[in-house]
MDTraj code that builds the backbone (N, CA, C; nanometers):
import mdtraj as md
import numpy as np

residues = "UNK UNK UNK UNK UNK UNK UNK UNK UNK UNK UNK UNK UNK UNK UNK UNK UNK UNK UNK UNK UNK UNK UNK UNK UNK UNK UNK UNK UNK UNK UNK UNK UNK UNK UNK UNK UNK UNK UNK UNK UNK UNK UNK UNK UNK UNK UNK UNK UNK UNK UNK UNK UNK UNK UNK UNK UNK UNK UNK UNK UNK UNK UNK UNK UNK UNK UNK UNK UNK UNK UNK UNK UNK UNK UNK UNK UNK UNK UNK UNK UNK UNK UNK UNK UNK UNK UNK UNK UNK UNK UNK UNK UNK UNK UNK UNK UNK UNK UNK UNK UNK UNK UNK UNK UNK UNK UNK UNK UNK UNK UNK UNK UNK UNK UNK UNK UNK UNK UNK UNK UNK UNK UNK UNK UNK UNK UNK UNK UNK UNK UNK UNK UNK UNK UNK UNK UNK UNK UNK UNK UNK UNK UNK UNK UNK UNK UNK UNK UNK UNK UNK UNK UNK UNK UNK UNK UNK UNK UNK UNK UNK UNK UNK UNK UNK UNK UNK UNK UNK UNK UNK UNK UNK UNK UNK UNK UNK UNK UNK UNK UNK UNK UNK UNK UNK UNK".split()
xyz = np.array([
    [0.0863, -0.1178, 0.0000],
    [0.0000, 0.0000, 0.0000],
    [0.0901, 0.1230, 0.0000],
    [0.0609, 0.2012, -0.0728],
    [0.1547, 0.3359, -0.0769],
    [0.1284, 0.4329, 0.0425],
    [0.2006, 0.4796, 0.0945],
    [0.2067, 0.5925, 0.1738],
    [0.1077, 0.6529, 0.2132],
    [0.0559, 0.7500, 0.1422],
    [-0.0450, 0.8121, 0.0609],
    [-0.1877, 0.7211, 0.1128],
    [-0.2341, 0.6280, 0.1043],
    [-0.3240, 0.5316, 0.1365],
    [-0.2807, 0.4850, 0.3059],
    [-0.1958, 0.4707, 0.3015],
    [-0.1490, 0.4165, 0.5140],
    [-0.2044, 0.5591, 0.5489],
    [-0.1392, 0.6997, 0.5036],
    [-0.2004, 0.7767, 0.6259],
    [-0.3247, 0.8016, 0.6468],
    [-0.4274, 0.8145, 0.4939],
    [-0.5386, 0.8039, 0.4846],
    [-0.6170, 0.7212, 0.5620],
    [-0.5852, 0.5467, 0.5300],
    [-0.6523, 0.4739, 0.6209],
    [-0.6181, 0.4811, 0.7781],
    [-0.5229, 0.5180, 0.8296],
    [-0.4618, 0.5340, 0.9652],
    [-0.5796, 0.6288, 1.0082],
    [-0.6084, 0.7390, 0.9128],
    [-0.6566, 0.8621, 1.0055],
    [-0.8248, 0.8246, 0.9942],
    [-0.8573, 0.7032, 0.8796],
    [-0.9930, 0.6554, 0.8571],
    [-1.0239, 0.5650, 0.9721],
    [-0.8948, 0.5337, 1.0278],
    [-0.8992, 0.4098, 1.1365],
    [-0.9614, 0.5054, 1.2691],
    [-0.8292, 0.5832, 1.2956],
    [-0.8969, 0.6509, 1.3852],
    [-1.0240, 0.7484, 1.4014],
    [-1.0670, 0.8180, 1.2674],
    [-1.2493, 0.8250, 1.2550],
    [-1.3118, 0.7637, 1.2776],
    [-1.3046, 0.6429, 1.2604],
    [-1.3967, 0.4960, 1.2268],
    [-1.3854, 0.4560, 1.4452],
    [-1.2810, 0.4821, 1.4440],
    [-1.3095, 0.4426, 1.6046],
    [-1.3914, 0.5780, 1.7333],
    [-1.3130, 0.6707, 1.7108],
    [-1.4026, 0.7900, 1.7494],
    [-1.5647, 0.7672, 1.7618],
    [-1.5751, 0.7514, 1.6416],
    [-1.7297, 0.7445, 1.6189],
    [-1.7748, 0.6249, 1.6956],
    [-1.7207, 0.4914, 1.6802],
    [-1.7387, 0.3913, 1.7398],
    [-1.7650, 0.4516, 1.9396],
    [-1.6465, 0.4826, 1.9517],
    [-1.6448, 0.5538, 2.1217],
    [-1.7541, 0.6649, 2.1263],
    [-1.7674, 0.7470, 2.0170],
    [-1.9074, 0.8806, 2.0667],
    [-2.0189, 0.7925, 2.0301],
    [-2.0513, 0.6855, 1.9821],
    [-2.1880, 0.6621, 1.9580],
    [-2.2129, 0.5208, 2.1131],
    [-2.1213, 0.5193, 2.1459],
    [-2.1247, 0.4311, 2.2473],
    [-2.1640, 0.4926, 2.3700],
    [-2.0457, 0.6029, 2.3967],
    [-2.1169, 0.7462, 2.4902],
    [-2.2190, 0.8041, 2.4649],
    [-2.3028, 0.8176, 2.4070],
    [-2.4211, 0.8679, 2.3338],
    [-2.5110, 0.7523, 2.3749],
    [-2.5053, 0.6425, 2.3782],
    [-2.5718, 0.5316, 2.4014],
    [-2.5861, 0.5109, 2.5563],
    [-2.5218, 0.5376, 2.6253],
    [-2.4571, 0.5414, 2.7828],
    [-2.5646, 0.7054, 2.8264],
    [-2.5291, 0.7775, 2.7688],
    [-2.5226, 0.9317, 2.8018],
    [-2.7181, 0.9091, 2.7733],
    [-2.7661, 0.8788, 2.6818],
    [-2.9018, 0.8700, 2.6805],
    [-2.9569, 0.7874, 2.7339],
    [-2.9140, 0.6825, 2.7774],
    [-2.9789, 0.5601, 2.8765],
    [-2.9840, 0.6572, 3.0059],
    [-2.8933, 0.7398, 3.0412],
    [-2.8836, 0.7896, 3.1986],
    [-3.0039, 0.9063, 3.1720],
    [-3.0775, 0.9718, 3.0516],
    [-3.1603, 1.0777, 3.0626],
    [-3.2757, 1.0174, 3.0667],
    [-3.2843, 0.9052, 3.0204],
    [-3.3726, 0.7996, 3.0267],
    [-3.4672, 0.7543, 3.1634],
    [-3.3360, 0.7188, 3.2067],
    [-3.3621, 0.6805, 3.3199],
    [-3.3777, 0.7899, 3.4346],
    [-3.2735, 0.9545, 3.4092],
    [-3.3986, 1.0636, 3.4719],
    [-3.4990, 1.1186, 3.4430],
    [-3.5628, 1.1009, 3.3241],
    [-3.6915, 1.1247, 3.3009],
    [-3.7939, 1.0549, 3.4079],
    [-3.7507, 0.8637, 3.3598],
    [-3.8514, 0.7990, 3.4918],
    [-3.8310, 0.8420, 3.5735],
    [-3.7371, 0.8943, 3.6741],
    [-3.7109, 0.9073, 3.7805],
    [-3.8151, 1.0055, 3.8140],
    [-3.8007, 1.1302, 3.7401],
    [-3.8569, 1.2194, 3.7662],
    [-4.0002, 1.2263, 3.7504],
    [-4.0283, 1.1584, 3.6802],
    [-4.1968, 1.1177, 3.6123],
    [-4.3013, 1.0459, 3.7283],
    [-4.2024, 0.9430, 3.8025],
    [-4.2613, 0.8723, 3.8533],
    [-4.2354, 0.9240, 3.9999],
    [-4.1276, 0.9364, 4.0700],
    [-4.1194, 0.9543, 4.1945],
    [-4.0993, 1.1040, 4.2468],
    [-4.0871, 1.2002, 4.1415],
    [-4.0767, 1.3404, 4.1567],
    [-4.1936, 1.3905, 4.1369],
    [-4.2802, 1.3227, 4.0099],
    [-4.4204, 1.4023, 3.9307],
    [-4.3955, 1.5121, 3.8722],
    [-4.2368, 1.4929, 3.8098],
    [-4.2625, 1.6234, 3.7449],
    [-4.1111, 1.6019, 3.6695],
    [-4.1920, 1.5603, 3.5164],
    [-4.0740, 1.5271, 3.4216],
    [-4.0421, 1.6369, 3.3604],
    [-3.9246, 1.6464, 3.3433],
    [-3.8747, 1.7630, 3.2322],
    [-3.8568, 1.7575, 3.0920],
    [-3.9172, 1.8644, 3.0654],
    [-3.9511, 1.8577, 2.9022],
    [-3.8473, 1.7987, 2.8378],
    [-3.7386, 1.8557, 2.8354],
    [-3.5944, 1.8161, 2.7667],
    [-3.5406, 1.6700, 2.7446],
    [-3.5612, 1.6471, 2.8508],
    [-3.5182, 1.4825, 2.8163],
    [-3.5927, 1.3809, 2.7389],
    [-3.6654, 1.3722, 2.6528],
    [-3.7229, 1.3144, 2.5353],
    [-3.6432, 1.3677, 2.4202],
    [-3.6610, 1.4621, 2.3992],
    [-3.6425, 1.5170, 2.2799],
    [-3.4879, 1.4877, 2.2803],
    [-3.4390, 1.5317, 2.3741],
    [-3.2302, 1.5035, 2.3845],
    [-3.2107, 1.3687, 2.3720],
    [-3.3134, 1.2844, 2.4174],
    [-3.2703, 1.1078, 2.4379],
    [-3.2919, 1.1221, 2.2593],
    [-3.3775, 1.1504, 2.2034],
    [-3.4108, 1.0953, 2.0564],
    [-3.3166, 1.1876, 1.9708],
    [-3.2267, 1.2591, 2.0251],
    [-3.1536, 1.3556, 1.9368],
    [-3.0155, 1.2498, 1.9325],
    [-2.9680, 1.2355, 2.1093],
    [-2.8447, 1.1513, 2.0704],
    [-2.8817, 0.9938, 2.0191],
    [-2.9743, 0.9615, 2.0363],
    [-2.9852, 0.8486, 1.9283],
    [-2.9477, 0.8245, 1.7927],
    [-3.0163, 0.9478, 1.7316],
    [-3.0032, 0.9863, 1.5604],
    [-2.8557, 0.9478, 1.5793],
    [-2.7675, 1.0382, 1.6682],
    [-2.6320, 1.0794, 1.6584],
    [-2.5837, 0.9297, 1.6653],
    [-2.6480, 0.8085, 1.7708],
    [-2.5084, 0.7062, 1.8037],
    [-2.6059, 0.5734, 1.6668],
    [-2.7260, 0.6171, 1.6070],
    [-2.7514, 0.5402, 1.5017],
    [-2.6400, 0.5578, 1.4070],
    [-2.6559, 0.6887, 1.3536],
    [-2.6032, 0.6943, 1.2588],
    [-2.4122, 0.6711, 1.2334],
    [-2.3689, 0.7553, 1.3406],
    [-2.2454, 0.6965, 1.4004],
    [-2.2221, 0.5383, 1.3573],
    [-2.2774, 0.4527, 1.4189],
    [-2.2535, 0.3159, 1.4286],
    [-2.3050, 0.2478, 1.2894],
    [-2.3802, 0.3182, 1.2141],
    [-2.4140, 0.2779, 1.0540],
    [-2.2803, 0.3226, 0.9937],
    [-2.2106, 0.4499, 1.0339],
    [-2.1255, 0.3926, 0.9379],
    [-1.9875, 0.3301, 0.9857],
    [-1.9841, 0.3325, 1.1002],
    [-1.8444, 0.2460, 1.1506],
    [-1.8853, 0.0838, 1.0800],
    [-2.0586, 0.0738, 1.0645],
    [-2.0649, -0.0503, 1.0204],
    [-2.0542, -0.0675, 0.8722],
    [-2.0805, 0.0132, 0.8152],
    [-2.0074, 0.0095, 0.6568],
    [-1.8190, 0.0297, 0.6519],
    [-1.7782, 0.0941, 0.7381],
    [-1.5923, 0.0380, 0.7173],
    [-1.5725, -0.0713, 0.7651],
    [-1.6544, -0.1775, 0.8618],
    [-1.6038, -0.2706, 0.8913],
    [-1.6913, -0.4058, 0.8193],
    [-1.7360, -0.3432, 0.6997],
    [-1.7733, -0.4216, 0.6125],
    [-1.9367, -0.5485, 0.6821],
    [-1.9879, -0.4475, 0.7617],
    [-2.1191, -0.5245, 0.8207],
    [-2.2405, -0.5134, 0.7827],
    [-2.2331, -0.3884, 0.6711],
    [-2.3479, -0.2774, 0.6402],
    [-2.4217, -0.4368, 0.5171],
    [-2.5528, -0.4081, 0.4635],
    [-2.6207, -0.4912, 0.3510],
    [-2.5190, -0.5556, 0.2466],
    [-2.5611, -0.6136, 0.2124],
    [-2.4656, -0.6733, 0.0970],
    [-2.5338, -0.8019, -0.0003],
    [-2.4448, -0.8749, -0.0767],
    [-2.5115, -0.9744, -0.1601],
    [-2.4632, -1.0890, -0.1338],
    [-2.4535, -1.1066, 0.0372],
    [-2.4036, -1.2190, 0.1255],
    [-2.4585, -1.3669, 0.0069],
    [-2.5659, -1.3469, 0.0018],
    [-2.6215, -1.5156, -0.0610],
    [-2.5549, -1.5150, -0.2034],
    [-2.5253, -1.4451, -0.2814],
    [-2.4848, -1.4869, -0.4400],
    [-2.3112, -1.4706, -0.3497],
    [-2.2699, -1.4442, -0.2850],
    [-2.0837, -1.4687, -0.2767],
    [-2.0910, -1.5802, -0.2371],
    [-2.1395, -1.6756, -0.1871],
    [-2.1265, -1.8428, -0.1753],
    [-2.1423, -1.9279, -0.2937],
    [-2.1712, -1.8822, -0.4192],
    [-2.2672, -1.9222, -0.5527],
    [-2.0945, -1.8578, -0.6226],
    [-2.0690, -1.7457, -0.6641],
    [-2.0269, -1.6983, -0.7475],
    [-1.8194, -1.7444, -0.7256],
    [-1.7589, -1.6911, -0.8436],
    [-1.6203, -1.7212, -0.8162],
    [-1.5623, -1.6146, -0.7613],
    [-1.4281, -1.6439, -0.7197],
    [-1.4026, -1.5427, -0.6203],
    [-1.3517, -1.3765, -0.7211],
    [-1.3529, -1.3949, -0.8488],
    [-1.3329, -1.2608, -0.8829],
    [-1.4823, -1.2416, -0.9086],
    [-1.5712, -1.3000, -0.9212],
    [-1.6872, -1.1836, -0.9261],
    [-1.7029, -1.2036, -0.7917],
    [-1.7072, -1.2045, -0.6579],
    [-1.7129, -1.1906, -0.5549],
    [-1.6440, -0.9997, -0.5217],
    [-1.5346, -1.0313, -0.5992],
    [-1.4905, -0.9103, -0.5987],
    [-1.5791, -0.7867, -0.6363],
    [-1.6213, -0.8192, -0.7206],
    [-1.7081, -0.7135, -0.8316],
    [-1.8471, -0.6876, -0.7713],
    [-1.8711, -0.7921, -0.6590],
    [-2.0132, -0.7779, -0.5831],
    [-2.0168, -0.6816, -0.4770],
    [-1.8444, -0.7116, -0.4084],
    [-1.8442, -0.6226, -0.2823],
    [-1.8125, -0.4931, -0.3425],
    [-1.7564, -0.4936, -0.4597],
    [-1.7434, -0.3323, -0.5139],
    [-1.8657, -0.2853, -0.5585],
    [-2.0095, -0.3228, -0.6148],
    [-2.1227, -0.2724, -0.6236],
    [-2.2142, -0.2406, -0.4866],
    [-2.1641, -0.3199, -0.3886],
    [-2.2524, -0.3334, -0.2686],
    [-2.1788, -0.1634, -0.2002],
    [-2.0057, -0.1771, -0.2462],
    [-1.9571, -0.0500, -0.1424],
    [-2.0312, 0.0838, -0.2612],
    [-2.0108, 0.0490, -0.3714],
    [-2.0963, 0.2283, -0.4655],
    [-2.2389, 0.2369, -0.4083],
    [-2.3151, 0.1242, -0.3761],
    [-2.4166, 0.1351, -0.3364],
    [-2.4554, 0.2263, -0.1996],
    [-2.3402, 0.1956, -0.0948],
    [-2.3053, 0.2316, 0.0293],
    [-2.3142, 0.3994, 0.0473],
    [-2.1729, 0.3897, -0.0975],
    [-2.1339, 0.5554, -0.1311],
    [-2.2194, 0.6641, -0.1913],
    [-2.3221, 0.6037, -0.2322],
    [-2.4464, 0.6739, -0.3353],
    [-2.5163, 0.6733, -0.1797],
    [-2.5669, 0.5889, -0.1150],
    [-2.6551, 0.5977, -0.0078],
    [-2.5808, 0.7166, 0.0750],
    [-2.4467, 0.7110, 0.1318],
    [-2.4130, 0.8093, 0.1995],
    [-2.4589, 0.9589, 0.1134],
    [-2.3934, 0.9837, -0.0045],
    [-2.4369, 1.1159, -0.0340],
    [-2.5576, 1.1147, -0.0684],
    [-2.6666, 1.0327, -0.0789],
    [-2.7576, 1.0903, -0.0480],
    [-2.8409, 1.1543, 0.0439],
    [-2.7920, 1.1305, 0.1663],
    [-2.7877, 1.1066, 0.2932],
    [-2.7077, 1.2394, 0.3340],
    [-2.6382, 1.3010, 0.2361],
    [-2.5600, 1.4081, 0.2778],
    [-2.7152, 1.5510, 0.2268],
    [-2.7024, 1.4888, 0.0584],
    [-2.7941, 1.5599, 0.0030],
    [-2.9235, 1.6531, 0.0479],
    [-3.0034, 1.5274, 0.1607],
    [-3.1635, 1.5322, 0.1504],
    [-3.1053, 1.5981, 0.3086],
    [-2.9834, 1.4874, 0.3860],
    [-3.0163, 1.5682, 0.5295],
    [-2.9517, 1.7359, 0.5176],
    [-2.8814, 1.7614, 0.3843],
    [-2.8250, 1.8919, 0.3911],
    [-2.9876, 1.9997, 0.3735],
    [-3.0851, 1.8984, 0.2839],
    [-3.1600, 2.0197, 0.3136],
    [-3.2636, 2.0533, 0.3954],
    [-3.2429, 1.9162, 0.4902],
    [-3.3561, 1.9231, 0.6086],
    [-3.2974, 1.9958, 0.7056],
    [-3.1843, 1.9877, 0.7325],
    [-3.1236, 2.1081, 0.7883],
    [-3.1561, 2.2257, 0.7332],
    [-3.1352, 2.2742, 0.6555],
    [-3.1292, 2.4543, 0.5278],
    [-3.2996, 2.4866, 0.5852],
    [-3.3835, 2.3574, 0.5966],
    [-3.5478, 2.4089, 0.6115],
    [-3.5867, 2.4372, 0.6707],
    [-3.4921, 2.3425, 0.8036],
    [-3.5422, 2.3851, 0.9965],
    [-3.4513, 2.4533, 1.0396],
    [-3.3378, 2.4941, 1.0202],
    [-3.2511, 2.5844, 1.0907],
    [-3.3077, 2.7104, 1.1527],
    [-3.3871, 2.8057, 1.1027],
    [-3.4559, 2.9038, 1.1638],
    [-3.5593, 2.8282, 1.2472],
    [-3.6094, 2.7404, 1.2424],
    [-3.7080, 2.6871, 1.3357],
    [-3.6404, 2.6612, 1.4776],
    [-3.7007, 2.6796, 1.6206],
    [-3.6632, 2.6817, 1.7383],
    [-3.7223, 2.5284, 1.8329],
    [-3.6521, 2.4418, 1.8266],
    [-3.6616, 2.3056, 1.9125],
    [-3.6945, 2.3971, 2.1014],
    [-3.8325, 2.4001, 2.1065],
    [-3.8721, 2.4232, 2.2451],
    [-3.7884, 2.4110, 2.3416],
    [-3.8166, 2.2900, 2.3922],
    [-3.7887, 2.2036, 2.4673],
    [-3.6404, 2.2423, 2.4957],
    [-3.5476, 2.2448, 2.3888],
    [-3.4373, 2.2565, 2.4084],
    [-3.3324, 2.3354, 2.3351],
    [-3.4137, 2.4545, 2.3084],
    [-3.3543, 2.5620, 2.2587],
    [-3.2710, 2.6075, 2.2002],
    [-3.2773, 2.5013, 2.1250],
    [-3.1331, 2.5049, 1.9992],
    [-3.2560, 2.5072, 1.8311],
    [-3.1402, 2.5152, 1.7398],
    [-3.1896, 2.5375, 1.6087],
    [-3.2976, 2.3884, 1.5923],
    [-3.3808, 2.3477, 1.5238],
    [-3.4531, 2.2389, 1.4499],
    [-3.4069, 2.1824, 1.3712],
    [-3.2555, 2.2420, 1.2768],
    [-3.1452, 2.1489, 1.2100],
    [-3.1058, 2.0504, 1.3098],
    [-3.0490, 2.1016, 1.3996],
    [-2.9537, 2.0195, 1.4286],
    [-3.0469, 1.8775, 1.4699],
    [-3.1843, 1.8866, 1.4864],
    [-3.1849, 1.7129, 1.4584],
    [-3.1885, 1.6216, 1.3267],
    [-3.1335, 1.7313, 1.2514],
    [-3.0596, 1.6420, 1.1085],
    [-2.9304, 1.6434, 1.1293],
    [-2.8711, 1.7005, 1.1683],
    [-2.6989, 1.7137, 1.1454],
    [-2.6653, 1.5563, 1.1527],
    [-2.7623, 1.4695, 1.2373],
    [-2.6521, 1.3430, 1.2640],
    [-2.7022, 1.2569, 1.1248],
    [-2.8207, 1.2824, 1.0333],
    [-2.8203, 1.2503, 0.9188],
    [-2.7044, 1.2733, 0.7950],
    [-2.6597, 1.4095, 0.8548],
    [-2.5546, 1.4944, 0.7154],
    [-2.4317, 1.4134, 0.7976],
    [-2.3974, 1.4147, 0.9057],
    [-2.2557, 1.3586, 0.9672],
    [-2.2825, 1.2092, 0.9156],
    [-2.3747, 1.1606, 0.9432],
    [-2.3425, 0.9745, 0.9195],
    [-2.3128, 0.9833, 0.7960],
    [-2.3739, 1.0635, 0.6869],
    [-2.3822, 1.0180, 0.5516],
    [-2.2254, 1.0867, 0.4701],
    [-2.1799, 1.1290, 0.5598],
    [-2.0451, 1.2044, 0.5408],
    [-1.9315, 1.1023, 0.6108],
    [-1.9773, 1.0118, 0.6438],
    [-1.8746, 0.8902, 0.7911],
    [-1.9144, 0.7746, 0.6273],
    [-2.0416, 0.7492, 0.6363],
    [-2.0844, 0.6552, 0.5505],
    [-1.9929, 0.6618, 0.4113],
    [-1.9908, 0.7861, 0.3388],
    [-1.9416, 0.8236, 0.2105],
    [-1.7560, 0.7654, 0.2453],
    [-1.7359, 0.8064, 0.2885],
    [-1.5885, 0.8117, 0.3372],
    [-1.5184, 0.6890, 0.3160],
    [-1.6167, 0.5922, 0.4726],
    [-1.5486, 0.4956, 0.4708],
    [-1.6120, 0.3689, 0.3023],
    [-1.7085, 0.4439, 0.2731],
    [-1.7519, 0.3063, 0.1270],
    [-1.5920, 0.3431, 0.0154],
    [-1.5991, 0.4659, 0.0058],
    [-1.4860, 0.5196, -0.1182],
    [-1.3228, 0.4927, -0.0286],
    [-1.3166, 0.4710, 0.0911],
    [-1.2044, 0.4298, 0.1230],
    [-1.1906, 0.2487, 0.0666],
    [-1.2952, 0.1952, 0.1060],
    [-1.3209, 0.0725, 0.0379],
    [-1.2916, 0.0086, -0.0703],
    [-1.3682, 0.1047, -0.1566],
    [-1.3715, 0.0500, -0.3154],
    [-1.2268, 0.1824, -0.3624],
    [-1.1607, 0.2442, -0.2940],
    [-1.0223, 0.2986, -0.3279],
    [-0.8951, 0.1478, -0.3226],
    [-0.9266, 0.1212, -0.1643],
    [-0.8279, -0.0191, -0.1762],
    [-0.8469, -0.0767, -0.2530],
    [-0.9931, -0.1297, -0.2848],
    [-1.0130, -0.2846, -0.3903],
    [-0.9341, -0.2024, -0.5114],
    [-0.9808, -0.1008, -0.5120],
    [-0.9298, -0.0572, -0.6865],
    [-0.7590, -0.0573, -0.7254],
    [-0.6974, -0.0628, -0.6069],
    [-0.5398, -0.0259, -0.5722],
    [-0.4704, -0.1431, -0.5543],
    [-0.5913, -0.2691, -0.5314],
    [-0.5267, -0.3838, -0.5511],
    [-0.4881, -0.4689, -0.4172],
    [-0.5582, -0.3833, -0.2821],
    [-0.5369, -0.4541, -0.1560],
    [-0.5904, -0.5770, -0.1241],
    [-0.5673, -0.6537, -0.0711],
    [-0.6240, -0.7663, -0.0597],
    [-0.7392, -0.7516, 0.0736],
    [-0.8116, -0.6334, 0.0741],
    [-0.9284, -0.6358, 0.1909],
    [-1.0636, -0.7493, 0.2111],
    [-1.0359, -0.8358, 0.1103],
    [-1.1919, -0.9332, 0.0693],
    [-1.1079, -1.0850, 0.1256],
    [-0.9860, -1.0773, 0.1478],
    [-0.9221, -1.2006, 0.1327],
    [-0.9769, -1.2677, 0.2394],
    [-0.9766, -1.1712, 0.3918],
    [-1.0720, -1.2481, 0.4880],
    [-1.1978, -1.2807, 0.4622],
    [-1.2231, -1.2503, 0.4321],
    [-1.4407, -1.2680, 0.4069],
    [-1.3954, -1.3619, 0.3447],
    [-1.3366, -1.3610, 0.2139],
    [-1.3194, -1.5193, 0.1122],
    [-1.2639, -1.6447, 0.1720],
    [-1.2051, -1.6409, 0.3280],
    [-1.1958, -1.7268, 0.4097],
    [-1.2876, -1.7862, 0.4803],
    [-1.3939, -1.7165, 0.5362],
    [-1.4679, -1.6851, 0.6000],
    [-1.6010, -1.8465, 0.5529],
    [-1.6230, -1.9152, 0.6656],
    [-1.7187, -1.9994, 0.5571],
    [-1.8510, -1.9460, 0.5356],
    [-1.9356, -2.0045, 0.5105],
    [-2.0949, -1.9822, 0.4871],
    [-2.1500, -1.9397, 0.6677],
    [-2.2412, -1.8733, 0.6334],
    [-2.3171, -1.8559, 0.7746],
    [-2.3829, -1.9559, 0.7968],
    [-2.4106, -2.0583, 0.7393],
    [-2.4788, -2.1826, 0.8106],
    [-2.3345, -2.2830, 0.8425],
    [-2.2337, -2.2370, 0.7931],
    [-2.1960, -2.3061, 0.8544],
    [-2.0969, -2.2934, 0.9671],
    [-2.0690, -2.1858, 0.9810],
    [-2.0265, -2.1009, 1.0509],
    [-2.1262, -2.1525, 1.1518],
    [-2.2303, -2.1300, 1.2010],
    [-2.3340, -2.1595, 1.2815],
    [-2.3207, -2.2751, 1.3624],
    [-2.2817, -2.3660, 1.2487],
    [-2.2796, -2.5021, 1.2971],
    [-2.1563, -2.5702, 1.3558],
    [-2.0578, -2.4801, 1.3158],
    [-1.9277, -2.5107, 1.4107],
    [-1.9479, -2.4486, 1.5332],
    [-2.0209, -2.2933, 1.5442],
    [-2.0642, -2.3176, 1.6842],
    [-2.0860, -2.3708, 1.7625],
    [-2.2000, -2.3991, 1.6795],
    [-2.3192, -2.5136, 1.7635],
    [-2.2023, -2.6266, 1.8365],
    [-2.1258, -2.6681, 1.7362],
    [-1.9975, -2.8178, 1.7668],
    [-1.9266, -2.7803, 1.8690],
    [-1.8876, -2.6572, 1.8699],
    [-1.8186, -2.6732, 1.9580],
    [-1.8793, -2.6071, 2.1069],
    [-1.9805, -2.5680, 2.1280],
    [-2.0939, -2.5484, 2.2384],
    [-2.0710, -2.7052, 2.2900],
    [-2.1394, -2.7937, 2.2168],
    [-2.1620, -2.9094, 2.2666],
    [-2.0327, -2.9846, 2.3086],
    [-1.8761, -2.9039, 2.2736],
    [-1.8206, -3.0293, 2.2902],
    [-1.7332, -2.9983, 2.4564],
])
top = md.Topology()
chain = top.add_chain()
for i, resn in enumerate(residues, 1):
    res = top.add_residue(resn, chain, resSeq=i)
    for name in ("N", "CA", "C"):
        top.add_atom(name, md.element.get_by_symbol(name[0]), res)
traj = md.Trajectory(xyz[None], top)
């Protein structure tokens, strides 16, 4: 791999984990507003507005986050059932349609959330007194994480890395399953 591509993926590595750690804190951080809402709902009688709307804001944020750490680590949809059927160079050619697919989904995703933002930005979120964009931003950020890591993807395959070589190791999910299962029992 050239130079040029190590620092890229190095600094994709460490994006790809960031996000992994803020959507995890985000996951943590909204379970605890969660759980003061009940608190307050039930044994105070008197819930505060804010915490709904903030629990469903950092959600967007640790969904989308974790959609695309799951497209660099190659978990996102795919054409899992025809790569057991096909040879291993069109295997190749599947995971490179599945990652443009990825990369078209991210910018679109940049596109539509860039203008659901542009529509609500003057609009005022009550509750919590910030702009009405920003509960798109984590649409425009994922689809900007999403874009990234698909074209970092189909950049290696195109450069000739061997990134598919594991998966092409990898057996079938049934049977994969079933060595489980074997070795559970043994």
């Amino acid at each position: 791999m050239s130079n040029g591509l190590t620092k890229i993926g190095g600094a994709l590595s460490w994006l790809g984990t960031l996000s992994l750690w803020s959507a995890g804190v985000g996951l943590v951080v909204m379970t605890a507003i969660v759980a003061w809402q009940v608190f307050c709902r039930y044994v105070l009688n008197d819930s505060p507005s804010w915490t709904e709307p903030g629990a469903v804001m950092l959600m967007s944020w640790f969904i989308f986050l974790g959609a695309a750490v799951g497209v660099r680590e190659n978990y996102h949809l795919g054409f899992d059932v025809l790569l057991y059927v096909v040879p291993k160079s069109g295997k190749k050619w599947l995971r490179m349609i599945s990652d443009v697919v990825a990369l078209a989904f991210g910018a679109g995703m940049i596109w539509y959330g860039g203008q659901l933002v542009a529509l609500t930005w003057n609009t005022t979120l009550p509750s919590l007194q910030i702009s009405g964009g920003w509960s798109y931003v984590p649409l425009v950020a994922g689809g900007v994480l999403i874009s990234l890591f698909a074209l970092e993807r189909i950049v290696l395959r195109l450069a000739g890395e061997p990134i598919d070589d594991l998966l092409d190791e990898m057996p079938p999910a049934e049977v994969a399953a079933e060595l489980d299962t074997a070795n559970v029992k043994a």
